[in-house]
C-alpha positions in Angstrom: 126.6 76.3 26.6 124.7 78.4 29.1 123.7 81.9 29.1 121.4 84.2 31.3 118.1 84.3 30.2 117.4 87.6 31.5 119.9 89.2 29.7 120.8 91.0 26.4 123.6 91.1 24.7 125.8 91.5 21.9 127.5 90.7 19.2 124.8 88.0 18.4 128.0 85.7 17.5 130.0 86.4 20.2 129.3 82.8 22.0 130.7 81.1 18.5 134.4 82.6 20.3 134.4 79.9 22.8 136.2 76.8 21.8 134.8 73.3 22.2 137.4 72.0 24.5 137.6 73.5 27.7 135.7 75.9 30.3 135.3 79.2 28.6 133.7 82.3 29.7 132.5 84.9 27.7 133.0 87.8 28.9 131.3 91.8 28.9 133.1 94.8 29.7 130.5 96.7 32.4 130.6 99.6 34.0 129.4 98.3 37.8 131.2 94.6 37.5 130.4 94.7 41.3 126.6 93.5 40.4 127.7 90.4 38.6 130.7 88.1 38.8 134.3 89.5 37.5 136.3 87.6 35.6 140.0 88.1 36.6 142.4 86.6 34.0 146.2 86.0 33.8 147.6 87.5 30.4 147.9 84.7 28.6 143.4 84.6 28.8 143.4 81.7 31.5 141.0 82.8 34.5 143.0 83.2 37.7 139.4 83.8 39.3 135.9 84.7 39.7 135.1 88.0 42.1 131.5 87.1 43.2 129.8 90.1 43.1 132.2 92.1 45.0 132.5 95.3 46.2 135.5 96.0 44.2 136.8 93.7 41.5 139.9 93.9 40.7 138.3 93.5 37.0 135.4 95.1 34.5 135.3 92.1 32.7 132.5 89.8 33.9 131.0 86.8 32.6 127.4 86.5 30.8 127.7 82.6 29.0 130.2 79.7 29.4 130.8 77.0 27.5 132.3 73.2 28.3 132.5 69.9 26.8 130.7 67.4 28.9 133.7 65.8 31.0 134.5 69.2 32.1 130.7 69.7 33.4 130.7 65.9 35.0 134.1 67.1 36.8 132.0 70.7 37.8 129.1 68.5 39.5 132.0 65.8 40.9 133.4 68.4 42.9 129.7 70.7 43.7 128.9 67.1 45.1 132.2 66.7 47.4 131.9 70.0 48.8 128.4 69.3 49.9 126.3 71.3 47.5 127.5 74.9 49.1 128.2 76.0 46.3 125.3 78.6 45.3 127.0 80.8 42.3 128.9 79.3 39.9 131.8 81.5 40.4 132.7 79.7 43.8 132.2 76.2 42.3 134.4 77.9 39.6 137.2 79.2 41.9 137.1 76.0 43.7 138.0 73.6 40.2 140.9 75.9 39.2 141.9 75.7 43.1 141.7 72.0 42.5 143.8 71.9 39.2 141.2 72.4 36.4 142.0 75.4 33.9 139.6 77.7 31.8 139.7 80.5 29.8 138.4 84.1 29.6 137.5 85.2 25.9 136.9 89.1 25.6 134.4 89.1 22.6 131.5 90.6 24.0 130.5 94.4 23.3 127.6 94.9 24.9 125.8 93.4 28.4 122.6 94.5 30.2 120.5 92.6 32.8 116.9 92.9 32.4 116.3 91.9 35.6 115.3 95.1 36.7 113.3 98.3 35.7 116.7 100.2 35.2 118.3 97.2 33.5 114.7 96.4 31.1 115.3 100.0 30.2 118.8 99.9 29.4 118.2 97.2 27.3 115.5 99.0 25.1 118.1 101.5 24.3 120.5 98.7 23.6 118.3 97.6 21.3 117.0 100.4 19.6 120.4 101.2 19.1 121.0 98.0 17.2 118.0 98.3 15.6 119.5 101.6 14.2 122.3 100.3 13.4 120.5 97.5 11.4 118.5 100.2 9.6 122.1 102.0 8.1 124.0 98.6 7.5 120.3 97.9 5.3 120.2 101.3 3.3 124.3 101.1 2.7 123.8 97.3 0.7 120.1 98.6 -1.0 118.6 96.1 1.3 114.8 96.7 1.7 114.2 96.7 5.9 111.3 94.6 7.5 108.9 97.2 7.8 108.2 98.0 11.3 104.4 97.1 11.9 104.5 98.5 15.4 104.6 102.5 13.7 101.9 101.6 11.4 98.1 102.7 11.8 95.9 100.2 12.8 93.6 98.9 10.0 91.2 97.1 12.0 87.7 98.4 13.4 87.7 99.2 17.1 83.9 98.9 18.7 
């Protein structure tokens, strides 16, 4: 498995959708899919292919983790190898193994996708996750369930010289 580690998403669970054994994306809906790689997928889920951060995907659907087993990654780095390394997003290699026969699949079970990679994206993510956090906070008080208190709202104790 490999996800972004400048991102934020959710459901927390969402990569548990990808099956074992194949390529398998999971994928966001996003509002500007032309910042990150659209996933285009024939109706049966199978990805047809990857818009590289183009200026208008023909899709809203892009991918923050995949998934394979490990004969499907040694195949990946067979062909990155053959094509002399050029390969510098995924996506192309991507596009490239489903030109050359290989399959994978798109699975829709994200909610929620914000890159943090920026000041705009760090801030979008806040809200995400104060949102959540919310969220959290009802699903706690509807079951009784006492909430971790939150330490940051708290007065300081300690002695400042």
């Amino acid at each position: 498995m490999i996800g972004l580690p400048d991102t934020v998403w959710f459901p927390e669970t969402a990569l548990s959708e990808l099956p074992d054994d194949m390529l398998s994306f999971l994928l966001f809906p996003v509002e500007r899919p032309e910042f990150f790689d659209a996933v285009v997928l024939e109706g049966d889920g199978s990805v047809r292919e990857i818009q590289v951060k183009q200026q208008r995907p023909a899709s809203n659907w892009i991918w923050g983790a995949f998934k394979m087993p490990g004969r499907v990654l040694a195949d990946l780095n067979g062909l990155w190898l053959a094509r002399n390394c050029q390969d510098e997003y995924i996506g192309t290699l991507v596009n490239a193994y489903l030109a050359a026969g290989g399959s994978a699949v798109g699975v829709r079970a994200g909610r929620a996708y914000v890159d943090v990679g920026t000041l705009h994206g760090y801030r979008a993510a806040m809200s995400l996750l104060a949102a959540a956090a919310c969220d959290d906070q009802i699903a706690c008080e509807s079951r009784g369930t006492a909430r971790v208190r939150d330490v940051a709202a708290e007065p300081a104790e300690r002695e400042v010289r």
